[in-house]
DSSP file (Angstrom, degrees, kcal/mol; ACC not computed):
  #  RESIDUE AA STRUCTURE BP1 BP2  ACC     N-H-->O    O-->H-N    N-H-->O    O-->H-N    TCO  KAPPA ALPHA  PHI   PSI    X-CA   Y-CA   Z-CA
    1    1 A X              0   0    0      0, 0.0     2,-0.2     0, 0.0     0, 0.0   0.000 360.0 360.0 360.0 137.5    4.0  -40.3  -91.6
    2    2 A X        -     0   0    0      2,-0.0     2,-0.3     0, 0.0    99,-0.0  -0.859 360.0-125.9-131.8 170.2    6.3  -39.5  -94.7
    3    3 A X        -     0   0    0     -2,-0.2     2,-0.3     2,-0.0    98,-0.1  -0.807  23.5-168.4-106.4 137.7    8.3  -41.0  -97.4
    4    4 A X        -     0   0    0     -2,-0.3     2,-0.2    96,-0.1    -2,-0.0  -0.906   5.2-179.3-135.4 153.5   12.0  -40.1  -98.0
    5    5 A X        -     0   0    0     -2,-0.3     2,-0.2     2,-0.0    92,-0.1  -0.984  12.3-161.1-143.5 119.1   13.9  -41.0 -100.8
    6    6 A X        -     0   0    0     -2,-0.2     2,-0.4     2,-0.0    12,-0.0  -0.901  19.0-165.7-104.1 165.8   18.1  -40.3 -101.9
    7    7 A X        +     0   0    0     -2,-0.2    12,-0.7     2,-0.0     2,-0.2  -0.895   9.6 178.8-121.8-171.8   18.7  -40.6 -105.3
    8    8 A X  E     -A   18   0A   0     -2,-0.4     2,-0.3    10,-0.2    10,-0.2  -0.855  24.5-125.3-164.7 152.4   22.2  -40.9 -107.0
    9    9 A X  E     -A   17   0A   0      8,-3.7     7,-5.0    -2,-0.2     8,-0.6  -0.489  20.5-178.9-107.3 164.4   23.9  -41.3 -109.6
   10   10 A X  E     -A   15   0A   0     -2,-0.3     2,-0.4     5,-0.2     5,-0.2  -0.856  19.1-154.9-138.8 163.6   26.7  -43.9 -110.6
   11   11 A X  S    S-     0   0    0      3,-1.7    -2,-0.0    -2,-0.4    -1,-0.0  -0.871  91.0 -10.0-138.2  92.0   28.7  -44.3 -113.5
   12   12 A X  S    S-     0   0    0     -2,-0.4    -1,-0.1     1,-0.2     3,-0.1   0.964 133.9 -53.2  70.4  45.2   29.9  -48.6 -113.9
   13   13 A X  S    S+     0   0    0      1,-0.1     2,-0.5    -3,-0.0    -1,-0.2   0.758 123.6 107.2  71.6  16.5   28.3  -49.2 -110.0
   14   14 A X  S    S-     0   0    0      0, 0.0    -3,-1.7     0, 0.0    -1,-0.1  -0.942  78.3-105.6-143.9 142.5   30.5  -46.2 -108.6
   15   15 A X  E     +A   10   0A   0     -2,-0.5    -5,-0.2    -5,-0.2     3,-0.1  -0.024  34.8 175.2 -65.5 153.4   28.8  -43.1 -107.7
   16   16 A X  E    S-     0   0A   0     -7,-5.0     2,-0.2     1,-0.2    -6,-0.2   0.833  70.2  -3.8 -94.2 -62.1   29.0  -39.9 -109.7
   17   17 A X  E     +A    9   0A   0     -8,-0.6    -8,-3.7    38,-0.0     2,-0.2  -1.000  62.8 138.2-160.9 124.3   26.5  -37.6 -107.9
   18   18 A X  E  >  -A    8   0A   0    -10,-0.2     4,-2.3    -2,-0.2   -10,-0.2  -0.687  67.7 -54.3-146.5-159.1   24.1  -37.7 -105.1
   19   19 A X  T  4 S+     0   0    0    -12,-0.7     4,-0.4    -2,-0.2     5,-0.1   0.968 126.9  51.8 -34.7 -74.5   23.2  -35.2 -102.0
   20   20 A X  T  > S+     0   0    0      2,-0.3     4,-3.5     1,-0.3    -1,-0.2   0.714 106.3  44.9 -21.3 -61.6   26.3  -34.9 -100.9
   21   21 A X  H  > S+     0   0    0      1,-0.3     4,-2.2     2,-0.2    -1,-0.3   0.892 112.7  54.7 -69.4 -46.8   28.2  -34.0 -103.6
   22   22 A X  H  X S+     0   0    0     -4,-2.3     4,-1.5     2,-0.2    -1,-0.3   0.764 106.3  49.5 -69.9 -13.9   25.5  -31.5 -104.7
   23   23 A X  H  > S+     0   0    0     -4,-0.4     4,-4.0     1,-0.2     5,-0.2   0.891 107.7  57.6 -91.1 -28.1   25.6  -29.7 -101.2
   24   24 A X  H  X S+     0   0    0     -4,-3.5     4,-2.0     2,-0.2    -2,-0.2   0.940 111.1  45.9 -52.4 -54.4   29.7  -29.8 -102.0
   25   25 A X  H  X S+     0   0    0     -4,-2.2     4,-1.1     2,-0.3     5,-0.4   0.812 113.7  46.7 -52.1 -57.2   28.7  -27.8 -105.4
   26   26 A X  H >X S+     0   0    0     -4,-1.5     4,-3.3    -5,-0.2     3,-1.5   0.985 108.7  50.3 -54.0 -64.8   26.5  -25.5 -103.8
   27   27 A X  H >X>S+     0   0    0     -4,-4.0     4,-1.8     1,-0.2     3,-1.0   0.949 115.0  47.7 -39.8 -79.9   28.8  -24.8 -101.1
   28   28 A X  H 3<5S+     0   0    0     -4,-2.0    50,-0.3     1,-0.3    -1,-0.2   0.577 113.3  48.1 -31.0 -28.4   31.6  -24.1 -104.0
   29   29 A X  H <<5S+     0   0    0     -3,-1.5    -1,-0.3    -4,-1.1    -2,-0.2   0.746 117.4  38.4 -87.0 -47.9   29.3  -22.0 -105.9
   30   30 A X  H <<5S+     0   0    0     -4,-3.3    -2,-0.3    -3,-1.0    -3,-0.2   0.824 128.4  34.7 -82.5 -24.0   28.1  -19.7 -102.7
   31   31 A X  T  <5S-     0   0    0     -4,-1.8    -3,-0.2    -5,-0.3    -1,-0.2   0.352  89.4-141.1-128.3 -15.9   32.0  -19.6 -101.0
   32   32 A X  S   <S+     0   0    0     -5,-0.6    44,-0.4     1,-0.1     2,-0.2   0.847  71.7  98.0  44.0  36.0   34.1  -19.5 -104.0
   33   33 A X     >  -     0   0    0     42,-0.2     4,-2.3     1,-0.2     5,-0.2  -0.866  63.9-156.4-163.0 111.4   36.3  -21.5 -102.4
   34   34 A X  H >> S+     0   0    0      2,-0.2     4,-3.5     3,-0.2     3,-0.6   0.997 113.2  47.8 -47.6 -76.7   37.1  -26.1 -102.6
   35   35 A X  H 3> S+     0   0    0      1,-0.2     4,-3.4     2,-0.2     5,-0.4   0.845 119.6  31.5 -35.8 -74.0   38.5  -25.3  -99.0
   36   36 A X  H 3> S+     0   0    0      1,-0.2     4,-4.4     2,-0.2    -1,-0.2   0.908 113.7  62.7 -34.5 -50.8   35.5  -23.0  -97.5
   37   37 A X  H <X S+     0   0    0     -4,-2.3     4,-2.1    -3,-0.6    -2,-0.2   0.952 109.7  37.4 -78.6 -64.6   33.2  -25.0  -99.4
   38   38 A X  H  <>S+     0   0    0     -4,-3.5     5,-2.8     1,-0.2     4,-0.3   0.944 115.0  51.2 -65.8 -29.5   34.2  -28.6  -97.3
   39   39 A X  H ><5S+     0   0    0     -4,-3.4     3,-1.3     1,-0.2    -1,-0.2   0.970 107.0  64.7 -78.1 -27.1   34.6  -27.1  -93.8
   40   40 A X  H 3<5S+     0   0    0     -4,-4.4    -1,-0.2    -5,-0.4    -2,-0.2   0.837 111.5  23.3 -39.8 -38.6   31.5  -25.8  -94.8
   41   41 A X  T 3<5S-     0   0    0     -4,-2.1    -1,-0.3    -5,-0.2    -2,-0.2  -0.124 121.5 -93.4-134.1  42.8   29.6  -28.9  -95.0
   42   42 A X  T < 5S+     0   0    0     -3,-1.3     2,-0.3    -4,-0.3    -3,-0.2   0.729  84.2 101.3  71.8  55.3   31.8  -30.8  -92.8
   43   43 A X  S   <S-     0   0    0     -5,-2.8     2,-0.2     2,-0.0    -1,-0.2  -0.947  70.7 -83.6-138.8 170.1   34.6  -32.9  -94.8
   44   44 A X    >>  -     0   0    0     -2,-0.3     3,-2.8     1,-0.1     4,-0.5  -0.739  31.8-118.6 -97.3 150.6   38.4  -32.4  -95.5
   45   45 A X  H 3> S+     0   0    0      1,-0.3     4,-1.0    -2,-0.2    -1,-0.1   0.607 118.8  57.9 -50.2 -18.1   39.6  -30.3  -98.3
   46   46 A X  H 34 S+     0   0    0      2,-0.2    -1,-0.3     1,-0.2    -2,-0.1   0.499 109.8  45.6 -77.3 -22.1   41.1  -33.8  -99.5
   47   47 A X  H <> S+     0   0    0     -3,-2.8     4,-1.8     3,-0.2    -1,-0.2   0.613 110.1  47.8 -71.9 -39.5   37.9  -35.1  -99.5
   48   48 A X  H  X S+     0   0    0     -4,-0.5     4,-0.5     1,-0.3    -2,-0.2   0.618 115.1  44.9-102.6 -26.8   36.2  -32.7 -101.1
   49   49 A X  H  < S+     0   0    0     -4,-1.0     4,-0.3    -5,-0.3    -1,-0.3   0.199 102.4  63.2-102.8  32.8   38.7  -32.4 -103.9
   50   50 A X  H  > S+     0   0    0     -3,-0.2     4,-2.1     2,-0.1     5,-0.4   0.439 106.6  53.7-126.8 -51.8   39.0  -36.3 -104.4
   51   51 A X  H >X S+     0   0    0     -4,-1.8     3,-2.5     1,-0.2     4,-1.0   0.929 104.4  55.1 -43.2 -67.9   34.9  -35.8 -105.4
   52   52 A X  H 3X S+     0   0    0     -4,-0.5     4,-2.2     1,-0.3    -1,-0.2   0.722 104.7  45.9 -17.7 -76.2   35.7  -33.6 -107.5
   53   53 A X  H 3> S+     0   0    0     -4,-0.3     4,-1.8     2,-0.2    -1,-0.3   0.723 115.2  47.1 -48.8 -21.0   38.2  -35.6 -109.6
   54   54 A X  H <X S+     0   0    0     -3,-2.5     4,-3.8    -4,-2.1     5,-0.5   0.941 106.6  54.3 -77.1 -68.6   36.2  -38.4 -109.8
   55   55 A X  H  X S+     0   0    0     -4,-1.0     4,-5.1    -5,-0.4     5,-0.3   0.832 118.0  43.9 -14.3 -80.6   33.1  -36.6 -110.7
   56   56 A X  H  X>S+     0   0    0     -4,-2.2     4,-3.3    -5,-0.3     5,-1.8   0.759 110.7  44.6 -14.3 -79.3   35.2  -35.2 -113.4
   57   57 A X  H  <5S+     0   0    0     -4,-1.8    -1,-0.2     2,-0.2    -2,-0.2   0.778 118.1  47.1 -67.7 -37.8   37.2  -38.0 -114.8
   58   58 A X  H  <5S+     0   0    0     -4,-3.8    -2,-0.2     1,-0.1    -3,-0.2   0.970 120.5  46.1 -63.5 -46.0   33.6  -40.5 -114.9
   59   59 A X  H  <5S-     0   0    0     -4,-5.1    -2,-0.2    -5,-0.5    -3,-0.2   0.900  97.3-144.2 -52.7 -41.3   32.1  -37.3 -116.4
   60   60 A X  T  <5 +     0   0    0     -4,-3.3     2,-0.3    -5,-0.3    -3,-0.2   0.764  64.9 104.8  71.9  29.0   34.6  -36.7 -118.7
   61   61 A X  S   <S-     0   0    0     -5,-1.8     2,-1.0    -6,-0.2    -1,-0.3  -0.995  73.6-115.5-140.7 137.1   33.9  -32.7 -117.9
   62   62 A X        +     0   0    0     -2,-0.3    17,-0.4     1,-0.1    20,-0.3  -0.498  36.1 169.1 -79.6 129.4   35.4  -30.3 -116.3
   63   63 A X        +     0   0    0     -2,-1.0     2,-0.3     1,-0.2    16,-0.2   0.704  61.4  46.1 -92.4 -17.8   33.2  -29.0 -113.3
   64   64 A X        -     0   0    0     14,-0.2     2,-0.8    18,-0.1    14,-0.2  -0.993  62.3-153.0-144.3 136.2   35.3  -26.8 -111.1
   65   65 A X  E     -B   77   0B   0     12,-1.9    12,-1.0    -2,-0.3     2,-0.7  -0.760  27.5-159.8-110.0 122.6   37.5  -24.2 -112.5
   66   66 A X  E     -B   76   0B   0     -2,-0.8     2,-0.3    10,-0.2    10,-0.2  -0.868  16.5-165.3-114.8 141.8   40.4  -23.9 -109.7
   67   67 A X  E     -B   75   0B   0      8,-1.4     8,-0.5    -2,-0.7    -2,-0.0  -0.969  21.9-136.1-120.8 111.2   42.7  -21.0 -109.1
   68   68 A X        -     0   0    0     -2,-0.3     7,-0.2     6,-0.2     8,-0.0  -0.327  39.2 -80.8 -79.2 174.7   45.9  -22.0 -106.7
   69   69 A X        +     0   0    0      5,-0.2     2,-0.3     4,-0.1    -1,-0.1   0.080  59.8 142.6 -66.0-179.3   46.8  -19.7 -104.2
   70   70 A X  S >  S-     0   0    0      1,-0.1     3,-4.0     4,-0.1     4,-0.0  -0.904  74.3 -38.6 170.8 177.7   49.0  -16.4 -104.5
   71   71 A X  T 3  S+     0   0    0      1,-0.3     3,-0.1    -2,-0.3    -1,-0.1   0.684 141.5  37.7   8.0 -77.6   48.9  -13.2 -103.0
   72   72 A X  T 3  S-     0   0    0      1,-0.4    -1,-0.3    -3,-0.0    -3,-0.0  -0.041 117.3-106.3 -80.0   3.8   45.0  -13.0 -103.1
   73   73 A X    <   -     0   0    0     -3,-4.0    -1,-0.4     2,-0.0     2,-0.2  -0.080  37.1 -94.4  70.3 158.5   44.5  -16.7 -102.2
   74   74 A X        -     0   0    0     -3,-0.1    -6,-0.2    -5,-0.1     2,-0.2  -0.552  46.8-177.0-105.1-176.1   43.4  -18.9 -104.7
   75   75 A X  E     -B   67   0B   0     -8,-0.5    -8,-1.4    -7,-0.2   -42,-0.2  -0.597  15.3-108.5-142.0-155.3   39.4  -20.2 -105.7
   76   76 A X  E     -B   66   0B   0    -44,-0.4     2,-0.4   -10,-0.2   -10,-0.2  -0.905  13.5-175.4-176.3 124.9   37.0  -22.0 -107.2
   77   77 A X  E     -B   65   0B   0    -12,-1.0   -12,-1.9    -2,-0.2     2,-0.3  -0.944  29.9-116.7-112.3 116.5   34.3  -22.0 -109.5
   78   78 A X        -     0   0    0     -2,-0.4   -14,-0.2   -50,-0.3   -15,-0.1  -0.587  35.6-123.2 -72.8 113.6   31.7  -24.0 -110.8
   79   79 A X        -     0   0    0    -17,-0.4     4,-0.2    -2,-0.3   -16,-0.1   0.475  25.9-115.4  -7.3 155.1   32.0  -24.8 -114.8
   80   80 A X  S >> S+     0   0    0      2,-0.2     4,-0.8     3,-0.1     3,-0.6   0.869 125.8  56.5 -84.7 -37.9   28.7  -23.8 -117.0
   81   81 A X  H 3> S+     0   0    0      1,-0.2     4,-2.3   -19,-0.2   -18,-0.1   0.790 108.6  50.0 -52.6 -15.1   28.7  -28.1 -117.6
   82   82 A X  H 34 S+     0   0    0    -20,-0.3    -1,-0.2     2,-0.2    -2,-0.2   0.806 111.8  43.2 -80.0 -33.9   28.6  -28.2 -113.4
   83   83 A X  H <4 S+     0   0    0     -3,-0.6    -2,-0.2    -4,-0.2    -1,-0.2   0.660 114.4  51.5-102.7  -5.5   25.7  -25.7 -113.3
   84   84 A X  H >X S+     0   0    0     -4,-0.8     3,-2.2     2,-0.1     4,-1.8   0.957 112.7  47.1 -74.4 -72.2   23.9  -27.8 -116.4
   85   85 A X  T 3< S+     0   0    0     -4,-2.3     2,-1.0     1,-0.3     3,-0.2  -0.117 113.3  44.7 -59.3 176.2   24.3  -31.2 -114.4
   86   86 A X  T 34 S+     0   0    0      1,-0.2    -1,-0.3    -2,-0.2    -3,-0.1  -0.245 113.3  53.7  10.8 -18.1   22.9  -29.9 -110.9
   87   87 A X  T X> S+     0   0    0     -3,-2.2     4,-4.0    -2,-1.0     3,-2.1   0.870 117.5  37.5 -60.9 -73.0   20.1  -28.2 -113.2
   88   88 A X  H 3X S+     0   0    0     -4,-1.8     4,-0.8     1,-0.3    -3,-0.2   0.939 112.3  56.7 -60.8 -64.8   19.4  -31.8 -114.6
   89   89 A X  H 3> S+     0   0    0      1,-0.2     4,-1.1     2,-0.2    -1,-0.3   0.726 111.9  43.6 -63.9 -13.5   20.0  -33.6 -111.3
   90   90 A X  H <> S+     0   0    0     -3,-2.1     4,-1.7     2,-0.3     5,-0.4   0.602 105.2  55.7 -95.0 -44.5   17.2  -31.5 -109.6
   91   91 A X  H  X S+     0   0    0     -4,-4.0     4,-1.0     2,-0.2     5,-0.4   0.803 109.8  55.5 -63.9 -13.6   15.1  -31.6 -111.9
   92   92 A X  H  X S+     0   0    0     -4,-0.8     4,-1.4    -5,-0.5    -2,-0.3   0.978 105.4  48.2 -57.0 -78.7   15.7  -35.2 -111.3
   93   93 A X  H  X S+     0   0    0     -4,-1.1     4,-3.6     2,-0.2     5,-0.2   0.739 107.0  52.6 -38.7 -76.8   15.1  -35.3 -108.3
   94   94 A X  H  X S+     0   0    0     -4,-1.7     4,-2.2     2,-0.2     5,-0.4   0.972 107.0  50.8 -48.6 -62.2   11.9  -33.4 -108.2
   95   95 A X  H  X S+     0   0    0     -4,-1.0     4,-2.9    -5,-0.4     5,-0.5   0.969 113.4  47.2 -57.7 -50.4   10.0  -35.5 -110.8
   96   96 A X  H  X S+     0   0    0     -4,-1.4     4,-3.6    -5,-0.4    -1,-0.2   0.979 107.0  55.7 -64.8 -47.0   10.9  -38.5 -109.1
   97   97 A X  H  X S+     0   0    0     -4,-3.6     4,-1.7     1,-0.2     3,-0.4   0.935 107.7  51.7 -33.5 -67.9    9.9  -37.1 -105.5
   98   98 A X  H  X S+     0   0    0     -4,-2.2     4,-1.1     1,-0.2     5,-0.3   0.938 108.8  46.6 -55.2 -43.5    6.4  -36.4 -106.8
   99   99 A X  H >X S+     0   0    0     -4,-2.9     4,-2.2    -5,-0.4     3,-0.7   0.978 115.7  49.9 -68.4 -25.4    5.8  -40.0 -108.2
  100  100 A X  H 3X S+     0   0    0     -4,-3.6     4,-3.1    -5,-0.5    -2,-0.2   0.981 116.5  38.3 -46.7 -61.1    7.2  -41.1 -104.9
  101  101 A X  H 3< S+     0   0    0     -4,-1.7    -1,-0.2     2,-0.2    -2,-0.2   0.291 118.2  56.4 -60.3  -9.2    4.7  -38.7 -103.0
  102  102 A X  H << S+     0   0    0     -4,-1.1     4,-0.3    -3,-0.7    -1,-0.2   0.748 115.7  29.5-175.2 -83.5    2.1  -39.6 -105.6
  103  103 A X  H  X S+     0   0    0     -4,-2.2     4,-1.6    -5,-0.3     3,-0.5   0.747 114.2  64.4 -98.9 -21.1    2.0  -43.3 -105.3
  104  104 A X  H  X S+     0   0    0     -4,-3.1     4,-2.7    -5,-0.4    -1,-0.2   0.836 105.6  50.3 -34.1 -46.1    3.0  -43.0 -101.5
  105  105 A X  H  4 S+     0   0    0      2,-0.2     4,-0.3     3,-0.2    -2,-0.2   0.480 106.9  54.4 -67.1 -25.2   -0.5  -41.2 -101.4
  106  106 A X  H  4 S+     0   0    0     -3,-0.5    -2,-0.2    -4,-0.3    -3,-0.2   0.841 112.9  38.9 -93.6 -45.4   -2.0  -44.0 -103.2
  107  107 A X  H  < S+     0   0    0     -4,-1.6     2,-0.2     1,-0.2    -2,-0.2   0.982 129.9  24.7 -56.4 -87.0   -0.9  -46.6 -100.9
  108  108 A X  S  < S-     0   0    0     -4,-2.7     3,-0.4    -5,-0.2     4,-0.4   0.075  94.3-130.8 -92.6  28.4   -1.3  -44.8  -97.7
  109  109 A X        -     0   0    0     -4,-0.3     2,-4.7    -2,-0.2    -1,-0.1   0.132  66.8 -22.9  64.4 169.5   -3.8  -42.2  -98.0
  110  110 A X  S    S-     0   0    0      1,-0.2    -1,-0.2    -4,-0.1    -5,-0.1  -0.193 109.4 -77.3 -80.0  59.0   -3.7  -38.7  -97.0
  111  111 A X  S    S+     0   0    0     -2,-4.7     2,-0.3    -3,-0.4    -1,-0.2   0.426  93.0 138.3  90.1  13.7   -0.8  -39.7  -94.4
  112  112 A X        -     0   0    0     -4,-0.4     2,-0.4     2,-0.0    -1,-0.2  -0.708  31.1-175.0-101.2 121.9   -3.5  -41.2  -92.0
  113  113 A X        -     0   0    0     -2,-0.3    -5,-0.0     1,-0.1    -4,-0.0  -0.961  21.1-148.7-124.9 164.5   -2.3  -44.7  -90.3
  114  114 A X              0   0    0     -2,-0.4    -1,-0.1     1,-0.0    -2,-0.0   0.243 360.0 360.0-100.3  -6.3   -4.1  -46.9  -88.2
  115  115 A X              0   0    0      0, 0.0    -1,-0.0     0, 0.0    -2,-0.0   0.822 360.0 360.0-168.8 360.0   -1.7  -48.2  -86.3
């Protein structure tokens, strides 16, 4: 038996930043690319660029530096404030997991149930 946990975060009860959004980041970081970056992790670019602005506009930072198409195609990058906040959310993340796993441990023992 385990304990699972999401977290996220919200800004006035509507969400900022959670899994999701971070795998969207990742993706964007690793693909250089909004478009790649959603078929990648299985949404539509409309989707994936509607986080984005929100993210944005609650943050009040920009997070993704976009490049339209041309010649060469256009891209995407993720902002040094993007790569701060996903530092900070993981770290997050982690500290809380362990008191979860922690006090999970405390309750139920080394993972042994009786029934």
């Amino acid at each position: 038996m385990e304990v699972r946990s999401k977290i996220w975060l919200a800004v006035d009860g509507e969400t900022v930043f959670g899994s999701g959004r971070e795998a969207l980041f990742k993706a964007i970081d690793r693909l250089g690319s909004i478009n790649k970056a959603a078929r990648d992790i299985n949404i539509s670019y409309r989707k994936a660029l509607s986080y984005i602005q929100l993210m944005e506009q609650r943050l009040g930072k920009k997070l993704v530096e976009r490049q339209t198409g041309g010649l060469n195609g256009g891209g995407a990058s993720l902002t040094d404030d993007a790569r701060e906040f996903m530092q900070k959310y993981e770290m997050l993340e982690e500290g809380v997991n362990e008191m979860i796993d922690r006090k999970f441990s405390e309750v139920f023992g080394n993972g042994q149930s009786s029934g």
